[in-house]
C-alpha positions in Angstrom: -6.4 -0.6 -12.4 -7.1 -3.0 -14.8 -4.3 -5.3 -13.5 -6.6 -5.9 -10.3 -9.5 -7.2 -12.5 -7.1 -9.5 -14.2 -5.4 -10.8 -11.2 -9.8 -11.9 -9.8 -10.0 -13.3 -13.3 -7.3 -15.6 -12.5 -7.8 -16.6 -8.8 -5.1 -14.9 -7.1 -5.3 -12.7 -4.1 -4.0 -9.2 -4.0 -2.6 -7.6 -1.2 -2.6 -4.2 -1.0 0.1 -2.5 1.5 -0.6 1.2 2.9 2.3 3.1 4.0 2.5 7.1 5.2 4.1 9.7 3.1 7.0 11.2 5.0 7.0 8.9 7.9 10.9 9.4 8.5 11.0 11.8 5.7 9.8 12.2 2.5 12.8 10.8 0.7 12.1 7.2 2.2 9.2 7.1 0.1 10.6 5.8 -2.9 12.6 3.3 -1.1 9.5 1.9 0.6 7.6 1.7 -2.9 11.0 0.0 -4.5 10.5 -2.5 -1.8 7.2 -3.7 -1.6 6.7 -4.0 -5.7 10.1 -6.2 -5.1 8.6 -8.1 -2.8 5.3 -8.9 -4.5 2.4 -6.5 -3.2 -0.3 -5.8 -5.9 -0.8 -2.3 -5.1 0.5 0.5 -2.5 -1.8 2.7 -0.8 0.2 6.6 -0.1 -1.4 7.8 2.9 -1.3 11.7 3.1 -1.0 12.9 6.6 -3.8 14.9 8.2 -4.6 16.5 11.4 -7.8 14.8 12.1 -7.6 10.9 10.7 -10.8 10.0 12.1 -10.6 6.2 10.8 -7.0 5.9 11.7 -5.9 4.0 14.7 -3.0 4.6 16.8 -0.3 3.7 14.7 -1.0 5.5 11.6 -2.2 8.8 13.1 1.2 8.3 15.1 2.5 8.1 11.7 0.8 10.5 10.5 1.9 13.0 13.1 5.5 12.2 12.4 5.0 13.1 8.8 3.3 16.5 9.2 6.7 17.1 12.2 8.5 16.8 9.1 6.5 19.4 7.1 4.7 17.0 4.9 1.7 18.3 2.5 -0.2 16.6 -0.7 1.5 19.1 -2.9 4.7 17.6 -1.8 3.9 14.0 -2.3 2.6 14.4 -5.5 5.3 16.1 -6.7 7.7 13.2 -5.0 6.2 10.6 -7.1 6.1 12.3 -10.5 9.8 12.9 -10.1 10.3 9.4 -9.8 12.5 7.8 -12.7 12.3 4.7 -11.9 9.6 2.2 -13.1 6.5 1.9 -10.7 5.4 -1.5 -11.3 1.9 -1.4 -9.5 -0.8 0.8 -9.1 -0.1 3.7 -6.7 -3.1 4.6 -4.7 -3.8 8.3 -2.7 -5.5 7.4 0.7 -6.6 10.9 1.9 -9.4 12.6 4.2 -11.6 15.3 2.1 -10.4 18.3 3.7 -7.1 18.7 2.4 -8.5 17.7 -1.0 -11.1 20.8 -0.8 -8.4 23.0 0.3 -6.1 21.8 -2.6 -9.0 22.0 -4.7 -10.6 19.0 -6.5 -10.0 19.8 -10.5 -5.5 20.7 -9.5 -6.1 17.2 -7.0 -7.2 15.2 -10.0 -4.9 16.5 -12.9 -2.0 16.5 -10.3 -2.4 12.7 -9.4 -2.9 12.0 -13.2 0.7 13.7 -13.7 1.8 11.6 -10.6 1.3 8.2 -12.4 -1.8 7.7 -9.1 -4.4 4.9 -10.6 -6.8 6.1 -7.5 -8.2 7.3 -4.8 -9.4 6.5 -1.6 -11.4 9.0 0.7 -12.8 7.6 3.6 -14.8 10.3 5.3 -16.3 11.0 1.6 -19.7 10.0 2.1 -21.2 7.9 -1.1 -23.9 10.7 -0.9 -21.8 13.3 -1.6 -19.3 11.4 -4.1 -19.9 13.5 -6.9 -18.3 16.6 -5.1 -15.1 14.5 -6.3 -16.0 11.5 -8.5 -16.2 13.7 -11.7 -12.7 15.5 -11.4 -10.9 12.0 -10.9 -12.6 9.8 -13.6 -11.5 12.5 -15.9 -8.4 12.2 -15.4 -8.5 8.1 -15.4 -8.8 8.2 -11.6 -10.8 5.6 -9.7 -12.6 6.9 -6.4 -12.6 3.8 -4.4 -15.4 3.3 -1.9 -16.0 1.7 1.1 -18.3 -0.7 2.6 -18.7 -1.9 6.1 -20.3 -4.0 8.5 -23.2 -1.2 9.0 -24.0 -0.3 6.1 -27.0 -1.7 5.3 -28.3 -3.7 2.2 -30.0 -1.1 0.4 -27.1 1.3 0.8 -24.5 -1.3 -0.4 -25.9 -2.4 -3.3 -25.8 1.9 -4.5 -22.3 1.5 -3.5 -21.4 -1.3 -5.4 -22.8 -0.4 -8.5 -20.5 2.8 -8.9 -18.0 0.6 -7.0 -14.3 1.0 -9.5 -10.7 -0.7 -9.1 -11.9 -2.3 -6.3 -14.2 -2.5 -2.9 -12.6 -1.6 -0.2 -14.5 -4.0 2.6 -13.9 -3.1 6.2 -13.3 -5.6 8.4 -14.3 -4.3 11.8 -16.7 -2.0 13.2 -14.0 0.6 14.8 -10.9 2.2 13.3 -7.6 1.4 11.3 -4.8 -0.7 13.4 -3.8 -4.6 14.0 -5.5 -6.8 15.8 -5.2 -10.8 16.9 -8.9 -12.0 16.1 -11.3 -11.0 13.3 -15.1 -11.6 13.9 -16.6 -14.8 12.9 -19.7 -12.1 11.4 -17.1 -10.8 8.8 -16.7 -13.8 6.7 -20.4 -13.9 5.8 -20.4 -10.4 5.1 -17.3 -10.8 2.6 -19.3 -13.5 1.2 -22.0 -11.0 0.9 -20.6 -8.0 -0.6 -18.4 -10.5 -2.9 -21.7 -12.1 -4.6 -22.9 -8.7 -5.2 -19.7 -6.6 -6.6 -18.7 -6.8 -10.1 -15.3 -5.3 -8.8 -12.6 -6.8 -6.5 -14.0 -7.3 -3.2 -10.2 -6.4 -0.7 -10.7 -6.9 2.8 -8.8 -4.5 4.9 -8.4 -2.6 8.8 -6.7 -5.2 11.2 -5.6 -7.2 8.4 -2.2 -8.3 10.2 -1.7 -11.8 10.3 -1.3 -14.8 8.1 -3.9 -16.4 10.4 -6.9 -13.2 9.2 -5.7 -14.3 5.4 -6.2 -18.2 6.1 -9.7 -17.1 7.6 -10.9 -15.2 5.0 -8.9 -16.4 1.5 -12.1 -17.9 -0.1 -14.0 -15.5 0.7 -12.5 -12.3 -0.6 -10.0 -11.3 -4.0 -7.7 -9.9 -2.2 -6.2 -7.9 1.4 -5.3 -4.2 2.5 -2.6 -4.5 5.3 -1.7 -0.7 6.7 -1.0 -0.5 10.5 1.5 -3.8 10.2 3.1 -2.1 7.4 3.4 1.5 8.6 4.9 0.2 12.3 7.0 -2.2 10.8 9.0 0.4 8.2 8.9 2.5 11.5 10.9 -0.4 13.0 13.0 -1.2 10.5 11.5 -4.7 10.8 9.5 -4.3 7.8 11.5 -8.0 6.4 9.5 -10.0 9.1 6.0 -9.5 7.1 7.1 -11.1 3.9 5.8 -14.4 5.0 2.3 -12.3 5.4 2.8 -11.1 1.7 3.9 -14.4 0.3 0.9 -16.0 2.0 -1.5 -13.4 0.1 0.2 -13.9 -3.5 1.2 -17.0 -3.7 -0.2 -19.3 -5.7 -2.9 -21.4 -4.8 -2.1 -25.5 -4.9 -5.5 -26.4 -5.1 
């Protein structure tokens, strides 16, 4: 994850694309990573698919549901990417809900993410409370456990967060769940501004992050942006060419 610091130290933005494991099948997977690294993304987020996504909109847990139709399960997913020969340019992150990683059990989840080339982890229905039924298995193994901050949680609470905050803060945008949406809240910039002045990580902004208009509004504000539900519909599609302007305006450079 060290390749996120960098890119803060040097004013660029990252964007960070999220995609489903085994939406359309499992062997679409590596196709999907092949063509985001090509087209610039910092990072990929691997969903796992789960029964219950409760911070998953429409799209995803639609996504989702196609996955687990197509017998999808962490075991397999993990094993998908450690077979991979070729070279995985970016950091591969595991987006997951707790349950399946209780079932799998937390030591195997670590080692086996470790052997899968994952850089991290993100569990959103972890609560920070409870982080160390997880947080010790994975930074072990090398793992970061990627936590979230939101336009609730209050002061106290966030600045707790942020000091065990690793790889990155993952800064949600809205007060609902995952999925695109036209308008962002004129409240969230100030609370980017906020959790940026306080995080010695990456601040990523991220949920409804689907337009190059949400990047313009918020590009001075945060280090980088999460885009999922565009990303996941748009492979779905086979459309997933028309959001390359959306990455370009992410990682380009800056002219100022």
């Amino acid at each position: 994850m060290n390749r996120l610091a960098d890119l803060k130290k040097s004013g660029r933005k990252a964007f960070v694309a999220y995609i489903m494991a085994g939406d359309g099948g499992l062997e679409r997977l590596s196709e999907q990573v092949k063509f985001l690294q090509d087209a610039g993304v910092t990072a990929i987020e691997i969903g796992i698919p789960f029964s219950d996504p409760v911070a998953d909109g429409a799209i995803i847990e639609a996504a989702g549901n196609r996955a687990l139709k197509e017998g999808i399960t962490l075991q397999k997913v993990l094993d998908e990417l450690a077979s991979w020969t070729f070279e995985v340019k970016v950091p591969l992150i595991i987006m997951t809900y707790l349950n399946p990683v209780v079932k799998f059990g937390i030591e195997r989840f670590a080692k086996e993410c470790k052997r899968a080339g994952v850089s991290g982890t993100i569990i959103p229905d972890l609560p920070y409370e409870h982080r160390d039924l997880v947080q010790g298995a994975v930074r072990q193994e090398g793992i970061a456990l990627i936590q979230l901050v939101t336009l609730t949680t209050t002061e106290q609470r966030m600045e707790a967060i942020l000091q065990e905050a690793e790889g990155f803060v993952y800064a949600v945008t809205v007060t609902g769940i995952t999925g695109a949406r036209d308008h962002l809240a004129e409240e969230v910039r100030d609370f980017m501004k906020r959790v940026r002045s306080k995080s010695s990580v990456p601040v990523y902004a991220g949920f409804g992050i689907s337009k190059v208009q949400h990047v313009d509004m918020l590009r001075d504000d945060v280090d980088g942006f999460i885009v999922g539900s565009a990303i996941v519909q748009a492979f779905h599609d086979n459309k997933i060419e028309e959001l390359t302007p959306l990455i370009d305006a992410v990682t380009a450079p800056s002219s100022v």
